[in-house]
N, C-alpha and C positions, 0 to 999 in steps of 0.2 A: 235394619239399619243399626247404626253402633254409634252408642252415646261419645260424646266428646264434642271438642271444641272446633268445629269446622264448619266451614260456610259452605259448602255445598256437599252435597248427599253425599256419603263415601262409604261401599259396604266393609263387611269386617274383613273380607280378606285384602282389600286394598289398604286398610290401615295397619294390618300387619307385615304389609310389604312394605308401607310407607317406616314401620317401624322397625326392619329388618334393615331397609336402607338408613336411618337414624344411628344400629348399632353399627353396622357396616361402616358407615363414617365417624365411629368411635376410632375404630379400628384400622381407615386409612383415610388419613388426613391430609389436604393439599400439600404439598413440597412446595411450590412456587413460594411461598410466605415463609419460609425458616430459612435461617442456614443448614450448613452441613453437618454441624454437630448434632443440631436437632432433629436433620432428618436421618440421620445415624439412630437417636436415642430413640425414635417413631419406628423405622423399621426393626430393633429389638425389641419394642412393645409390641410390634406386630404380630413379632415371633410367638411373644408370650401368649396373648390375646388368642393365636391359633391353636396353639401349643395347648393351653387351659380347656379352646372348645373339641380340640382331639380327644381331652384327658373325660370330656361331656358323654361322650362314645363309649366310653366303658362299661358305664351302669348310671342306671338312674339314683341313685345315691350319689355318686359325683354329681351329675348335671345341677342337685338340688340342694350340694354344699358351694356352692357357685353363686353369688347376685347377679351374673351376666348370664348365667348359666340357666336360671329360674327367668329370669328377664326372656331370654329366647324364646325357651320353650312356652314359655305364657304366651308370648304371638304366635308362636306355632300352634297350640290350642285353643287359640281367638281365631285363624283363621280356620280353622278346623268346627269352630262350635262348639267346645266344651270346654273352654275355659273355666266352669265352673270345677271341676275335678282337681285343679292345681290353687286354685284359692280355696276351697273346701279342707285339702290337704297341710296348707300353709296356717289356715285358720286354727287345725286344730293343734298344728304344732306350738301356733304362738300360743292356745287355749292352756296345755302342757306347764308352760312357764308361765301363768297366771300364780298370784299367791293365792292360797286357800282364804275363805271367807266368802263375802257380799259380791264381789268380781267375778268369782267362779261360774256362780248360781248364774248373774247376768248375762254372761258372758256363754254359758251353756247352753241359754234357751236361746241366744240370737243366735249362733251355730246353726243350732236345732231347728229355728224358725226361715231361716236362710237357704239352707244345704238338706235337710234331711226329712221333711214336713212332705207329704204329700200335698204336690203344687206349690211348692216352695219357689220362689223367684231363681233361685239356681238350685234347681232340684238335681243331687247327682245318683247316678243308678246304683241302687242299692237294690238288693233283694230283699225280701218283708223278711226273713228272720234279721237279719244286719238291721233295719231300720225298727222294729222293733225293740229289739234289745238295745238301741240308742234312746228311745223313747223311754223304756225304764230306767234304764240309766241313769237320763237326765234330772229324772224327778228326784235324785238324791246324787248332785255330779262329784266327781272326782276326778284326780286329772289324767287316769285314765276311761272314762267314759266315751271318748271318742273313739277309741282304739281298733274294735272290731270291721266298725265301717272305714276310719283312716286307712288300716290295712286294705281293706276290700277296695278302696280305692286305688292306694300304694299299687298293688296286684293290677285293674286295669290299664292305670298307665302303663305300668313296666311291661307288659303284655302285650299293649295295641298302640298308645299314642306316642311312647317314647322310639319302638324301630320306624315308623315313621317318621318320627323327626330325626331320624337319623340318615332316612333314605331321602328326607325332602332337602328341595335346592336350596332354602333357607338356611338349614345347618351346614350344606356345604358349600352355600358360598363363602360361611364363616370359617372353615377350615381352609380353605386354599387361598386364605388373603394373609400365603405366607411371601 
């Protein structure tokens, strides 16, 4: 089941379609309630809005210089079951732009205790040398101590969960709501 605020049982792929249908209605918004100018100014946001998730198609590097972009694909690997991969990865970027000090240290072991721990609450698949060498790492972090495994991560999306979200109906509903 998947945590959040609803009243009756909802698994996780029905919340990621409920939340596919949410962006979806970012993206087209009734006409009945605007005039024309407005529905004018909506259908070239449309344009944009597809335009920007075509530009998602490229590389996984676009989709994740993107807020709508990372939004998607986050419900794409909620209903998939690994959403912990794209927070893991996001985490360690914000970790990157941490200032050095007291924060770093903090802020390294919750990573570590999170994502990289065997039987971590969102344990993501690393292989024991990657998860080791994060382990040492961490005992003295720096801002790149994530690095090895962020990559190794970077690598499985780009590999397995980003053509599929490229193949699935979710991303192309959002391209053809031109």
């Amino acid at each position: 089941m998947c945590k959040g605020l609803v009243t009756a049982p909802v698994t996780c792929l029905e919340r990621a379609k409920e939340f596919g249908t949410r962006l979806g209605f970012l993206l087209l918004k009734s006409e009945s309630t605007v005039t024309t100018s407005r529905i004018e100014r909506k259908a070239r946001s449309r344009g944009a809005h597809s335009a920007e998730a075509l530009k998602w198609g490229e590389s996984l590097d676009k989709l994740l210089n993107h807020k709508r972009g990372v939004a998607a694909f986050r419900a794409f690997l909620r209903s998939e079951f690994s959403e912990e991969n794209i927070d893991f990865w996001l985490a360690c970027e914000e970790y990157k732009n941490t200032k050095i000090g007291s924060k770093l240290t903090l802020k390294a072991q919750k990573i570590y205790d999170e994502f990289v721990k065997v039987q971590a609450p969102k344990e993501v698949n690393l292989d024991s040398h990657s998860r080791e060498s994060v382990h040492n790492n961490v005992t003295k972090p720096s801002r790149s101590c994530f690095e090895p495994a962020q990559k190794r991560i970077y690598g499985l999306m780009e590999k397995d969960s980003f053509p599929r979200f490229l193949k699935s109906k979710f991303y192309l509903g959002l391209v053809k709501q031109t």
